[in-house]
LUMTIFI-398467 format. One record per atom (N, C-alpha, C, O): residue number from 1; residue in three letters; atom name; x, z, y. Coordinates in steps of 0.2 Angstrom, whole numbers. Atoms other than C-alpha are relative to their C-alpha. Layout:
! residues N
<i->NUM, aa->ALA, at->CA, x->X, z->Z, y->Y>
...
***
This chain:
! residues 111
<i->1, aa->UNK, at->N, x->5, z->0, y->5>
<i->1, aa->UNK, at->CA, x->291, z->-443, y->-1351>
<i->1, aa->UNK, at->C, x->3, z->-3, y->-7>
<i->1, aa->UNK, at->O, x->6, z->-9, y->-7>
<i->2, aa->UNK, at->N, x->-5, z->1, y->11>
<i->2, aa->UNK, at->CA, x->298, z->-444, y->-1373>
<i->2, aa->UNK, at->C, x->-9, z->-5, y->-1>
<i->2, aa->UNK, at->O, x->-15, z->-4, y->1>
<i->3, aa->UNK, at->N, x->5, z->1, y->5>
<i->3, aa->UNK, at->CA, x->287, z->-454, y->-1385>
<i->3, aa->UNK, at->C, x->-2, z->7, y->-3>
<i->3, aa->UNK, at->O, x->-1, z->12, y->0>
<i->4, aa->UNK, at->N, x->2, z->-6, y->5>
<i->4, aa->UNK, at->CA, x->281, z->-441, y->-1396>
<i->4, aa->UNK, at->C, x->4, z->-3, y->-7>
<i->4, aa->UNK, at->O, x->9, z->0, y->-7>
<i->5, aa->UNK, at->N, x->-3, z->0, y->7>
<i->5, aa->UNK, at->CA, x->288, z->-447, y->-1413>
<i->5, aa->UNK, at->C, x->-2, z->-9, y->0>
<i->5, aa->UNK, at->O, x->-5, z->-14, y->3>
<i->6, aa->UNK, at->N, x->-2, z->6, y->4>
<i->6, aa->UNK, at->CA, x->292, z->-462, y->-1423>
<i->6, aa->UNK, at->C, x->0, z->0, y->-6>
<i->6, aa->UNK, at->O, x->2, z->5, y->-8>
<i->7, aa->UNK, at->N, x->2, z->1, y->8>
<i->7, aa->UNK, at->CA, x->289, z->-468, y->-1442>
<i->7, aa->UNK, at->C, x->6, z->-1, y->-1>
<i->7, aa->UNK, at->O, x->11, z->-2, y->3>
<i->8, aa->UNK, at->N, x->-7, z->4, y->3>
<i->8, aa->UNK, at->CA, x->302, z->-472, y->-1453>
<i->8, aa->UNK, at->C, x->0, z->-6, y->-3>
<i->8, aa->UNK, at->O, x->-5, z->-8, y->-5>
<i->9, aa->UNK, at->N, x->3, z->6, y->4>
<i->9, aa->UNK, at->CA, x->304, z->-487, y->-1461>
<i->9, aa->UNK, at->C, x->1, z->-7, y->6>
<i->9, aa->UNK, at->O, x->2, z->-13, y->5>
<i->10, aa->UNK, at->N, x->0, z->5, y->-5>
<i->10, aa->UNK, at->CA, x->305, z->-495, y->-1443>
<i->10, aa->UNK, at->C, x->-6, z->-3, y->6>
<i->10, aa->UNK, at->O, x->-6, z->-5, y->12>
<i->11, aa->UNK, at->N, x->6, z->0, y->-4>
<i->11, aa->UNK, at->CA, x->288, z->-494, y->-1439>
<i->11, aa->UNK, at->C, x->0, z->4, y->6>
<i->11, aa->UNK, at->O, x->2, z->10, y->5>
<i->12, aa->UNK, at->N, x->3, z->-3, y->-3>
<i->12, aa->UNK, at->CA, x->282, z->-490, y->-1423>
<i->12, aa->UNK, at->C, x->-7, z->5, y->0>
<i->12, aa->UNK, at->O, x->-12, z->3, y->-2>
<i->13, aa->UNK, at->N, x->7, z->-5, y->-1>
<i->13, aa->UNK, at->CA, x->270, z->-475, y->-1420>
<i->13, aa->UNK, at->C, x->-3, z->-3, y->3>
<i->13, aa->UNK, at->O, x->-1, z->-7, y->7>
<i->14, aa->UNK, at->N, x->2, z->0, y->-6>
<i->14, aa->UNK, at->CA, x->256, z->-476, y->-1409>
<i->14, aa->UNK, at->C, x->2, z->3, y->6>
<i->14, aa->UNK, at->O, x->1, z->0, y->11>
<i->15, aa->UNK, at->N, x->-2, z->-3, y->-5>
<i->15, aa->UNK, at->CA, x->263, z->-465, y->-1398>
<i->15, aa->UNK, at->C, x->7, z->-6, y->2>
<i->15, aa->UNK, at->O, x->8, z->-10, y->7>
<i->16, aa->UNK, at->N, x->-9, z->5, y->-1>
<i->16, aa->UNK, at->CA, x->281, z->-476, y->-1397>
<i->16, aa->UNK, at->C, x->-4, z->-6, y->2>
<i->16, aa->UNK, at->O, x->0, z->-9, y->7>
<i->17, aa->UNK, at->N, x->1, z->7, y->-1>
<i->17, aa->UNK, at->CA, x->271, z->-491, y->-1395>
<i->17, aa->UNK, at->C, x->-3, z->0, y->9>
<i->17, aa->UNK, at->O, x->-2, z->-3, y->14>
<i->18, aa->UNK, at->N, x->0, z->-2, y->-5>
<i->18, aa->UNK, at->CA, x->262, z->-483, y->-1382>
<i->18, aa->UNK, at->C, x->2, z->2, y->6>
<i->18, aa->UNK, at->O, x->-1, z->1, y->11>
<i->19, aa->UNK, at->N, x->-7, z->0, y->-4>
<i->19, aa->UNK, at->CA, x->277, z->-478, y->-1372>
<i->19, aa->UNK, at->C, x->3, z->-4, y->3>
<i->19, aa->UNK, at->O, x->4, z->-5, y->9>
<i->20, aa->UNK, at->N, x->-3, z->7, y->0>
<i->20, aa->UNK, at->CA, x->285, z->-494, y->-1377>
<i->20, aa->UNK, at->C, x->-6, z->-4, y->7>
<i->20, aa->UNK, at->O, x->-3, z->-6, y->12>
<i->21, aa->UNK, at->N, x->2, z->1, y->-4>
<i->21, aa->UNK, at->CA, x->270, z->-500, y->-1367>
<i->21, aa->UNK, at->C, x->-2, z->0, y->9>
<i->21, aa->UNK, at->O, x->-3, z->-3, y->14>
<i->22, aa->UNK, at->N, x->-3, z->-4, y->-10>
<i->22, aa->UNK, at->CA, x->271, z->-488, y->-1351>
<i->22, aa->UNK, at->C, x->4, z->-4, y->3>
<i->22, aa->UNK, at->O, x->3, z->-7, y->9>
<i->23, aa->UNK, at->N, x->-6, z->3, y->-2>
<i->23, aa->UNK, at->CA, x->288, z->-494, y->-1348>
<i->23, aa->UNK, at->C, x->1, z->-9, y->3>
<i->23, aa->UNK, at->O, x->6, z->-12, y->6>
<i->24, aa->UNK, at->N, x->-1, z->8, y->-3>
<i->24, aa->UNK, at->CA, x->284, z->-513, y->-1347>
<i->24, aa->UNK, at->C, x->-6, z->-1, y->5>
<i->24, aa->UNK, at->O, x->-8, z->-6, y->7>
<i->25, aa->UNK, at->N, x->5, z->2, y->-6>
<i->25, aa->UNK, at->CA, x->271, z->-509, y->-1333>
<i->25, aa->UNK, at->C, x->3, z->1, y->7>
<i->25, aa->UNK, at->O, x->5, z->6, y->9>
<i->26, aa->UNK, at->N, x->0, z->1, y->-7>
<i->26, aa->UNK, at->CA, x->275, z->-517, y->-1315>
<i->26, aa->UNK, at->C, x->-5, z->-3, y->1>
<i->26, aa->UNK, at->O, x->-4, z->-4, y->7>
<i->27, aa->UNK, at->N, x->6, z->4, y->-6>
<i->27, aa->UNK, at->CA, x->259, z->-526, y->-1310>
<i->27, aa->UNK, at->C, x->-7, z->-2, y->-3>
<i->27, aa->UNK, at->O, x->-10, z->0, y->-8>
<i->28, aa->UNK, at->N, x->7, z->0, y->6>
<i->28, aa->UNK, at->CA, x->243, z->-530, y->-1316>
<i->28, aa->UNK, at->C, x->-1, z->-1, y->-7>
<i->28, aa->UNK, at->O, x->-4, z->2, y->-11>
<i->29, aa->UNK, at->N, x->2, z->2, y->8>
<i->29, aa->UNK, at->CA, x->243, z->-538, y->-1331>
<i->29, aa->UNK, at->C, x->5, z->5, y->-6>
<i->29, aa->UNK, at->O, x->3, z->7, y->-11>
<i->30, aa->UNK, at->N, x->-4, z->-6, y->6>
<i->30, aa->UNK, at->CA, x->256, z->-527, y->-1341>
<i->30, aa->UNK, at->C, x->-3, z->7, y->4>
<i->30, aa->UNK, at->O, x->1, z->11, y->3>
<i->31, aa->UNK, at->N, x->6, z->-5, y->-1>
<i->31, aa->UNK, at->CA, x->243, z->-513, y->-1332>
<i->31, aa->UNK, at->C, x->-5, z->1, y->-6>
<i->31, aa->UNK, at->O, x->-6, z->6, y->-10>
<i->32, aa->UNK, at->N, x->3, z->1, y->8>
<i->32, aa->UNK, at->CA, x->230, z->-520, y->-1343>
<i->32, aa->UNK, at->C, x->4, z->0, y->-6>
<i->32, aa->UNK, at->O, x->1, z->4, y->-10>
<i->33, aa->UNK, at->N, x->-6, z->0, y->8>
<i->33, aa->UNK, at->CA, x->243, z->-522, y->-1358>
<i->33, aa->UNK, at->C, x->1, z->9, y->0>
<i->33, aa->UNK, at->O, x->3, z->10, y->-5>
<i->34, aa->UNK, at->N, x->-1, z->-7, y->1>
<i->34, aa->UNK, at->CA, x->245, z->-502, y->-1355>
<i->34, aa->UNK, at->C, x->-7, z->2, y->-2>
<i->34, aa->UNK, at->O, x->-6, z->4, y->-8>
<i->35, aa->UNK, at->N, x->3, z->0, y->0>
<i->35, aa->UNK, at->CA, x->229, z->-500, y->-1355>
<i->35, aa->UNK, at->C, x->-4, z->-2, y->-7>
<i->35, aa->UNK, at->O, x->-8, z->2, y->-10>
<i->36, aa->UNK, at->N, x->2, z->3, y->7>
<i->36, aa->UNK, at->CA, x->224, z->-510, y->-1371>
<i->36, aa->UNK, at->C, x->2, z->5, y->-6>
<i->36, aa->UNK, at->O, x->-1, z->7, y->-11>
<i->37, aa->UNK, at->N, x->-5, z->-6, y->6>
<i->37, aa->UNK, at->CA, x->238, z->-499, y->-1381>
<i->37, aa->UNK, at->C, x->-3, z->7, y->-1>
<i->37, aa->UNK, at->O, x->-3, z->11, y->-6>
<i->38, aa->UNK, at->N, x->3, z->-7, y->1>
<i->38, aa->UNK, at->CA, x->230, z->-484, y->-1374>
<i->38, aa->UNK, at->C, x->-7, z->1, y->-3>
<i->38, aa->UNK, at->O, x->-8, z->6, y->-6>
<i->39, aa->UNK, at->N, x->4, z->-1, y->5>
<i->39, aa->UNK, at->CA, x->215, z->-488, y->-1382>
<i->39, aa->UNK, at->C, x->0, z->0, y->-7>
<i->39, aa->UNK, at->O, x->-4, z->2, y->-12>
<i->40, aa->UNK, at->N, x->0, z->1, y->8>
<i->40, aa->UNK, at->CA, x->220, z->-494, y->-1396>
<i->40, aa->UNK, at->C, x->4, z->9, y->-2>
<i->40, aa->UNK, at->O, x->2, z->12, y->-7>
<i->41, aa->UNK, at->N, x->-1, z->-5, y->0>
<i->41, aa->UNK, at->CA, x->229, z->-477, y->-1395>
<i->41, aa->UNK, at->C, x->-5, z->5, y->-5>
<i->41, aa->UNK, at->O, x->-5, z->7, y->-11>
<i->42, aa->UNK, at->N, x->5, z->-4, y->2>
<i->42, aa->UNK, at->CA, x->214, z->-467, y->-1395>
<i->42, aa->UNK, at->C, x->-5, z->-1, y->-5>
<i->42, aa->UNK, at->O, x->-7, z->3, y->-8>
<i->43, aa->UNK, at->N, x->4, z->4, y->7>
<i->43, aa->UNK, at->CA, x->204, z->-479, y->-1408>
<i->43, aa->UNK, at->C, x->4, z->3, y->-8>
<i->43, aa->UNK, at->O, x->1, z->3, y->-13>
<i->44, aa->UNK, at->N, x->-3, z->-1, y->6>
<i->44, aa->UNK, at->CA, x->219, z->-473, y->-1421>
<i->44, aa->UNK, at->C, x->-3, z->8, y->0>
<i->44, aa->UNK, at->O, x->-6, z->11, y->-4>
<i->45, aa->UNK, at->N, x->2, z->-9, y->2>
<i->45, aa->UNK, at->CA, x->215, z->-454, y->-1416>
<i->45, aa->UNK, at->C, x->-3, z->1, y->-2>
<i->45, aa->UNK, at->O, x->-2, z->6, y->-5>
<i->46, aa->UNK, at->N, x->9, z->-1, y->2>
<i->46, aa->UNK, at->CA, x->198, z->-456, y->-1419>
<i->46, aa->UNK, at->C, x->1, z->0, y->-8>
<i->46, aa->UNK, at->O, x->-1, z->5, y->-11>
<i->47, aa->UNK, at->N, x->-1, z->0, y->7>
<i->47, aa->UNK, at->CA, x->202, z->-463, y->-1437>
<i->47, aa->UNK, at->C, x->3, z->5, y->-2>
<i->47, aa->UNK, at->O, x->2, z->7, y->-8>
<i->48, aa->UNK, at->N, x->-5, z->-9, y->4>
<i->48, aa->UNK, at->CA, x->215, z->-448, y->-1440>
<i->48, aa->UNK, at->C, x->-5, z->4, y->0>
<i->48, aa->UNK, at->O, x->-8, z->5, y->-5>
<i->49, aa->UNK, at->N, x->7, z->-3, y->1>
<i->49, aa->UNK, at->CA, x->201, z->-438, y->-1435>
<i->49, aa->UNK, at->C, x->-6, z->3, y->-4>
<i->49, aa->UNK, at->O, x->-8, z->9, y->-5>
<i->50, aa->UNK, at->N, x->6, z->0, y->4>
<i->50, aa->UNK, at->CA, x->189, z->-443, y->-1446>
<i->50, aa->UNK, at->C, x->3, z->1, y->-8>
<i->50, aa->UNK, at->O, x->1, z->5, y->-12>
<i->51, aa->UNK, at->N, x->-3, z->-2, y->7>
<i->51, aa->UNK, at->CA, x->199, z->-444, y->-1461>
<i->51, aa->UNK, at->C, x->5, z->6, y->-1>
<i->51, aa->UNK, at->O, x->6, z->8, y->-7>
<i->52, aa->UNK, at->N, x->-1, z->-7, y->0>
<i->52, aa->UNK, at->CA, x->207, z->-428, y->-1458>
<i->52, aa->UNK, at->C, x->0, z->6, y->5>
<i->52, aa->UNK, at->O, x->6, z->7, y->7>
<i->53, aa->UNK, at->N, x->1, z->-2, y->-4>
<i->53, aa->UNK, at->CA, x->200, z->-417, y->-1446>
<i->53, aa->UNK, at->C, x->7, z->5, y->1>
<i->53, aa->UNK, at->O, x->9, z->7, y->-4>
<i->54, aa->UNK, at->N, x->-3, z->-6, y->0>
<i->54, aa->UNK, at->CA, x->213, z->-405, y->-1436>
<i->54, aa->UNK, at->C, x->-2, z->7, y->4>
<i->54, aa->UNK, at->O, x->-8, z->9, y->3>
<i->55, aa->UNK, at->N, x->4, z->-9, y->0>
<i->55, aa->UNK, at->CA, x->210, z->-386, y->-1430>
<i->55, aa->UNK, at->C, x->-3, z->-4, y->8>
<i->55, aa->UNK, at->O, x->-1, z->-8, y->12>
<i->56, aa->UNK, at->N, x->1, z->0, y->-9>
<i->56, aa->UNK, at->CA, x->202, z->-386, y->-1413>
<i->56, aa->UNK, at->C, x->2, z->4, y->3>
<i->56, aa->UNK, at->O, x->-2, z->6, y->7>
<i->57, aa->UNK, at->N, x->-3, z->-5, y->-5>
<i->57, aa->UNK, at->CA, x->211, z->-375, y->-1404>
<i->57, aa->UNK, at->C, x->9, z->-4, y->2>
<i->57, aa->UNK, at->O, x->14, z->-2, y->4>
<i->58, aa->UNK, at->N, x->-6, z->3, y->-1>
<i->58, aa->UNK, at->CA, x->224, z->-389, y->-1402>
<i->58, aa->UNK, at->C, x->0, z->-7, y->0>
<i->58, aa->UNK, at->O, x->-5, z->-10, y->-1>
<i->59, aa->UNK, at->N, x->2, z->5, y->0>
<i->59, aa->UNK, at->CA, x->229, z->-407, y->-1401>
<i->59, aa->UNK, at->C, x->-4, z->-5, y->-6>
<i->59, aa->UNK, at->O, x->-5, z->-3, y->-12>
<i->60, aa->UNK, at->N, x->4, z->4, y->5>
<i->60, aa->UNK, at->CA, x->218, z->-420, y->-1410>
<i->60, aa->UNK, at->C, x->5, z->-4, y->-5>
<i->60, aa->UNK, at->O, x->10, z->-6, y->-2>
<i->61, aa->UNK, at->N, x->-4, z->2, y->4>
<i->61, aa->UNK, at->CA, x->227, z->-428, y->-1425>
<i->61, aa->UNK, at->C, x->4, z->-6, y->4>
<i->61, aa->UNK, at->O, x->9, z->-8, y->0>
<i->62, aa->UNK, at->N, x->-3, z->5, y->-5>
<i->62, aa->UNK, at->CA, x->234, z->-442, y->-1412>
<i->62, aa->UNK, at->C, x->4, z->4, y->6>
<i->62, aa->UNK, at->O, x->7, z->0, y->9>
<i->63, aa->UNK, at->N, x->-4, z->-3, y->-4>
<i->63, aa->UNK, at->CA, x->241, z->-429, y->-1401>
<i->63, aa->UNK, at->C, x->-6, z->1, y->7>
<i->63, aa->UNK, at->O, x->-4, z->5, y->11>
<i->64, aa->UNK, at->N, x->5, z->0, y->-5>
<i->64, aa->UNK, at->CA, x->225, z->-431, y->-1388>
<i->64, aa->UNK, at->C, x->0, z->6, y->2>
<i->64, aa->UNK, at->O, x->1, z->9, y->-3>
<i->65, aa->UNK, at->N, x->2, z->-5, y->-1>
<i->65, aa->UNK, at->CA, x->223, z->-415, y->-1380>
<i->65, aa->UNK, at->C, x->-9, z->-1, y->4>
<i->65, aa->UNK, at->O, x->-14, z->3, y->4>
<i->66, aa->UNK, at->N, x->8, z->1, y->-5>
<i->66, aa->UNK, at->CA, x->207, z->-422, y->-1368>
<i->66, aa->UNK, at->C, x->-4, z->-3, y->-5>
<i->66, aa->UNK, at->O, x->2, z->-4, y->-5>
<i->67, aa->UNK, at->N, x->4, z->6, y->6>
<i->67, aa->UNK, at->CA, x->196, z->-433, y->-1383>
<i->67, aa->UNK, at->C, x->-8, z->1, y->4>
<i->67, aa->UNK, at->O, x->-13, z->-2, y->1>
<i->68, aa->UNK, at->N, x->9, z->6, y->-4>
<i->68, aa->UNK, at->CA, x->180, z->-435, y->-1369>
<i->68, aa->UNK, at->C, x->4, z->-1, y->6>
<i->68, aa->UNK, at->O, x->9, z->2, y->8>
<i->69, aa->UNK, at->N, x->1, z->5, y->-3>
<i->69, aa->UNK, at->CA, x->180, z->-446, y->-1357>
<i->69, aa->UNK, at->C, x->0, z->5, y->7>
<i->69, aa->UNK, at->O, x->0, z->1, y->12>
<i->70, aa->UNK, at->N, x->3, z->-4, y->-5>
<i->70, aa->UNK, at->CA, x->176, z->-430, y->-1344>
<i->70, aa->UNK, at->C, x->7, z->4, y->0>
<i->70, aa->UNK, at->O, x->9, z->7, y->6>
<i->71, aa->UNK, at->N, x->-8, z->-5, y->-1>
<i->71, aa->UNK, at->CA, x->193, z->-420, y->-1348>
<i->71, aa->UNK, at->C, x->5, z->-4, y->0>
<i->71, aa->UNK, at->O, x->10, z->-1, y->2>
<i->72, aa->UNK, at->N, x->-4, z->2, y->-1>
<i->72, aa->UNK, at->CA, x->203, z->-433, y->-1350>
<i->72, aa->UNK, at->C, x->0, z->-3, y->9>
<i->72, aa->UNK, at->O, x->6, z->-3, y->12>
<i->73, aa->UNK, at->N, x->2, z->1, y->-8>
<i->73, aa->UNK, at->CA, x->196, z->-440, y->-1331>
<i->73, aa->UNK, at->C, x->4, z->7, y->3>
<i->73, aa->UNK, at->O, x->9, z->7, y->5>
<i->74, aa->UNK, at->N, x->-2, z->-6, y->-4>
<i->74, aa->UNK, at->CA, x->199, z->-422, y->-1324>
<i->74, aa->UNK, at->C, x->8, z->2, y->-1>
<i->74, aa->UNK, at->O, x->11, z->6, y->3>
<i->75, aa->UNK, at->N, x->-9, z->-3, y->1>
<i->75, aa->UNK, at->CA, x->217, z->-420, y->-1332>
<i->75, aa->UNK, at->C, x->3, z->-4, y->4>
<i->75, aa->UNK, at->O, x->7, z->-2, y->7>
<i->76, aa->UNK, at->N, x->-4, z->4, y->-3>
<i->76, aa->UNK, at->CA, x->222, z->-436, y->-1324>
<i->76, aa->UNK, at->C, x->0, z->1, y->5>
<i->76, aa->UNK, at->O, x->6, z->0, y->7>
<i->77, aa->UNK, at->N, x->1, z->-1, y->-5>
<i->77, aa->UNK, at->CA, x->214, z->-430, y->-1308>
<i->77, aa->UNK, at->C, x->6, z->6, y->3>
<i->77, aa->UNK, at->O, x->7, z->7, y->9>
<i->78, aa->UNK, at->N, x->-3, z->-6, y->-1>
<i->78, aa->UNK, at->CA, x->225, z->-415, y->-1310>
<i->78, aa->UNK, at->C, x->6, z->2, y->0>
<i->78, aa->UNK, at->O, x->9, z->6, y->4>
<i->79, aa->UNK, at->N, x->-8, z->2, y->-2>
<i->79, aa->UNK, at->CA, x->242, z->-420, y->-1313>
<i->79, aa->UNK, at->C, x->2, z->-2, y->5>
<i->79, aa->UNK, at->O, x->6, z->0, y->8>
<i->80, aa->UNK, at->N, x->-3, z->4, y->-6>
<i->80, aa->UNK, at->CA, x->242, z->-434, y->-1301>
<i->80, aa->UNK, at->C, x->0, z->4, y->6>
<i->80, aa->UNK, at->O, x->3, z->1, y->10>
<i->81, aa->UNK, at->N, x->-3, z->-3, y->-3>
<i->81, aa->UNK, at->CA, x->241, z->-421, y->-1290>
<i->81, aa->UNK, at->C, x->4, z->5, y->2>
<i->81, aa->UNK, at->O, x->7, z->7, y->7>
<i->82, aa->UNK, at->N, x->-7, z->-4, y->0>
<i->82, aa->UNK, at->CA, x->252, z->-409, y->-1295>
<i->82, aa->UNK, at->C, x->7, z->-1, y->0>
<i->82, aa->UNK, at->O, x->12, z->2, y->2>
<i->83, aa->UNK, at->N, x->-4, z->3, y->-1>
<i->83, aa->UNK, at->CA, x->263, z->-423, y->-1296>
<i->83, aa->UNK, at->C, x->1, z->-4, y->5>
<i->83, aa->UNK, at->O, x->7, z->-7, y->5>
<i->84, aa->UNK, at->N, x->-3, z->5, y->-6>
<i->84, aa->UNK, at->CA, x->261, z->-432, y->-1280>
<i->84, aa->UNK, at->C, x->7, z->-1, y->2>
<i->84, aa->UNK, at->O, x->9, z->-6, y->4>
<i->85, aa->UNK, at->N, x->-5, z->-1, y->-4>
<i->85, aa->UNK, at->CA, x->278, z->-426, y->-1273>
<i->85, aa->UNK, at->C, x->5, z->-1, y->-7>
<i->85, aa->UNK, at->O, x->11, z->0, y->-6>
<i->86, aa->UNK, at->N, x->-4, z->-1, y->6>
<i->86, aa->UNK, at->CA, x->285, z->-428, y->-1292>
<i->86, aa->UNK, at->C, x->3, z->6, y->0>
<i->86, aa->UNK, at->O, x->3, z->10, y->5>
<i->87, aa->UNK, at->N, x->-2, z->-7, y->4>
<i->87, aa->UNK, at->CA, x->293, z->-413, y->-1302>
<i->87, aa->UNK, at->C, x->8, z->1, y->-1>
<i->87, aa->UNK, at->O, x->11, z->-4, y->0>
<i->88, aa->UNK, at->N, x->-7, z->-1, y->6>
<i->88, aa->UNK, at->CA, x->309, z->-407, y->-1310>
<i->88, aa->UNK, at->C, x->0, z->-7, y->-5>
<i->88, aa->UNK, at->O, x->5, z->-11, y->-5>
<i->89, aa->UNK, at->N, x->-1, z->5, y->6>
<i->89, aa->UNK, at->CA, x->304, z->-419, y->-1325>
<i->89, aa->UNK, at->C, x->-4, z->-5, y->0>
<i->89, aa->UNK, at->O, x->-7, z->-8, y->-4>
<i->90, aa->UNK, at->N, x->5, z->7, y->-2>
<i->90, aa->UNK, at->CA, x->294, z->-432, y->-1316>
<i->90, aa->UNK, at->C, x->4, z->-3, y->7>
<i->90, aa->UNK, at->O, x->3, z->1, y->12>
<i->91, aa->UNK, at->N, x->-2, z->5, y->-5>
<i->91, aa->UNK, at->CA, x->303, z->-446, y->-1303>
<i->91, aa->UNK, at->C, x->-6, z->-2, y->2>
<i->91, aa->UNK, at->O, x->-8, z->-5, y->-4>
<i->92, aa->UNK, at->N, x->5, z->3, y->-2>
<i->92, aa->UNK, at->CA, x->288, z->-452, y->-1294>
<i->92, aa->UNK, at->C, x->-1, z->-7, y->1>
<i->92, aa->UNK, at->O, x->3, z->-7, y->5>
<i->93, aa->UNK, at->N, x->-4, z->6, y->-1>
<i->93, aa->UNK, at->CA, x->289, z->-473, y->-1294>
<i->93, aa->UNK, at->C, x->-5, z->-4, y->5>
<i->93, aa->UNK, at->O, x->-11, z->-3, y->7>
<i->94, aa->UNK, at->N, x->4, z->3, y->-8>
<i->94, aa->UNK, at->CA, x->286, z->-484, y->-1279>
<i->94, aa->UNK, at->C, x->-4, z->-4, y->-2>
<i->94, aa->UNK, at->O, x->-7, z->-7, y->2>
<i->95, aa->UNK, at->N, x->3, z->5, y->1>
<i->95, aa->UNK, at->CA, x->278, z->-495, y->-1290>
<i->95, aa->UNK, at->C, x->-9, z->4, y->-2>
<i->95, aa->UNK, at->O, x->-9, z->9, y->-5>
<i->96, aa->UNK, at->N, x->8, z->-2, y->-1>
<i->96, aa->UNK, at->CA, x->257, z->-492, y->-1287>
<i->96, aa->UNK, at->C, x->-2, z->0, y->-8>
<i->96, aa->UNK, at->O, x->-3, z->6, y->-11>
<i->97, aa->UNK, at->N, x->-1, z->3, y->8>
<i->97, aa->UNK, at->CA, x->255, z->-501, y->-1307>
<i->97, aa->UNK, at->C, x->0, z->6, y->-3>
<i->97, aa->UNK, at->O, x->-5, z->9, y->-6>
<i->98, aa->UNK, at->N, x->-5, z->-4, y->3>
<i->98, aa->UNK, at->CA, x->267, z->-489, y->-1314>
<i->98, aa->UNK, at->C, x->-4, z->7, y->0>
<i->98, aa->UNK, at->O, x->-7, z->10, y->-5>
<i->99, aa->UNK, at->N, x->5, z->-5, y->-1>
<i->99, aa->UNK, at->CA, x->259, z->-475, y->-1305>
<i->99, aa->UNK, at->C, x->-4, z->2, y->-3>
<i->99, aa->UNK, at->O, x->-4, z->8, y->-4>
<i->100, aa->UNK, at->N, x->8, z->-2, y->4>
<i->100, aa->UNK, at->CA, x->243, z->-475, y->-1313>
<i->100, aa->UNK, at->C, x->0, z->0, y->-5>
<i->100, aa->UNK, at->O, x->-3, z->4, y->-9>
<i->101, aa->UNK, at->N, x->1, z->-3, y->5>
<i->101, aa->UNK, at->CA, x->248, z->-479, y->-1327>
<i->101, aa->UNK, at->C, x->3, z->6, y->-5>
<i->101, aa->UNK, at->O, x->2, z->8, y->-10>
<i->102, aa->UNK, at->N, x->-2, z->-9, y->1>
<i->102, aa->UNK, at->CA, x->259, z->-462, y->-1328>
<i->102, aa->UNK, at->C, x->-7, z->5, y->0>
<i->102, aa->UNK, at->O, x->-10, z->9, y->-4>
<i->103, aa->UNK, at->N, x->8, z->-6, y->-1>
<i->103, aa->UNK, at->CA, x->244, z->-453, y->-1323>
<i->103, aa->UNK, at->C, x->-5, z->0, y->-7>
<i->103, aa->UNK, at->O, x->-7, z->5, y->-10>
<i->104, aa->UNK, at->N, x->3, z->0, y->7>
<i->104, aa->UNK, at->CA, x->234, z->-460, y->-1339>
<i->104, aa->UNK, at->C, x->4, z->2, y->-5>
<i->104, aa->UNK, at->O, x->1, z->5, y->-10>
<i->105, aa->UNK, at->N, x->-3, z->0, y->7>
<i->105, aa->UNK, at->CA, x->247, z->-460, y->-1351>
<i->105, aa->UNK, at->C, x->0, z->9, y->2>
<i->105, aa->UNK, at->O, x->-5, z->12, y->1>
<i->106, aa->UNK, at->N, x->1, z->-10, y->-1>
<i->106, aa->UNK, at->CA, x->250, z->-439, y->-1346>
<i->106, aa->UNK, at->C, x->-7, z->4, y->-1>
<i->106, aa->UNK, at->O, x->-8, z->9, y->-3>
<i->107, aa->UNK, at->N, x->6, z->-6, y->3>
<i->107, aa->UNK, at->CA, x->232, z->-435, y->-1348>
<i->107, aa->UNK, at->C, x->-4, z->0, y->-7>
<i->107, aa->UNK, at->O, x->-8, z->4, y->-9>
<i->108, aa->UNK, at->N, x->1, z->-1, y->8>
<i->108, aa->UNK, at->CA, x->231, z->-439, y->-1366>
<i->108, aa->UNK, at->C, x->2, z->7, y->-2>
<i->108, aa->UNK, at->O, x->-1, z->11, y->-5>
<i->109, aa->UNK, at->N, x->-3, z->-6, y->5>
<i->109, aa->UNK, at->CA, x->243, z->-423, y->-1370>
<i->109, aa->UNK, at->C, x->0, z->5, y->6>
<i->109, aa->UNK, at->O, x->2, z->10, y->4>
<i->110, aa->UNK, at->N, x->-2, z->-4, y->-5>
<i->110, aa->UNK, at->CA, x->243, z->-415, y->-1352>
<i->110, aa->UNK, at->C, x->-6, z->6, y->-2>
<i->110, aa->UNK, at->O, x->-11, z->5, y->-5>
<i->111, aa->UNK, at->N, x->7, z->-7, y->0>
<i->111, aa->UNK, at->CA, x->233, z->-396, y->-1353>
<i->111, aa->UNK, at->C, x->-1, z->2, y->6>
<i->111, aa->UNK, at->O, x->-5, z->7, y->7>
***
């Protein structure tokens, strides 16, 4: 799993920070810390959004593909089982933490 892009200048994107975030999850509290980003995530989408709608027939200006609460739930439910036994481009990790939070970060952009 790639960030999606990176700023220039040095700044990180939401997505990069978000990544950056995934990867420091081993146990609850950097869980929570993934979780924080991912909202903070979906909080920036919303303002891309709003300040310049993109087409609907494709990701939301933050890269979201799920934006309710109802498709991103069922994407998540959907991977994590396509992925139970991991993929070609997915290693499954023994860590529980980790786990979950692959499963959410993937149902932002997963179709």
């Amino acid at each position: 799993m790639a960030a999606m892009q990176t700023n220039v200048g040095g700044m990180m994107s939401q997505d990069e920070e978000l990544y950056q975030a995934l990867l420091l999850v081993h146990d609850e509290e950097t869980f929570l810390q993934f979780l924080l980003a991912l909202r903070d995530d979906r909080e920036a989408a919303i303002a891309l959004e709003e300040a310049s709608p993109s087409s609907p027939y494709g990701p939301d200006a933050g890269g979201w593909e799920n934006t309710t609460i109802e498709l991103f739930l069922d994407t998540a439910v959907r991977w994590a089982r396509d992925s139970v036994k991991g993929n070609p481009s997915y290693k499954r990790p023994d860590n529980p933490w980790r786990r979950c939070a692959d499963i959410l970060f993937v149902a932002k952009s997963y179709e």
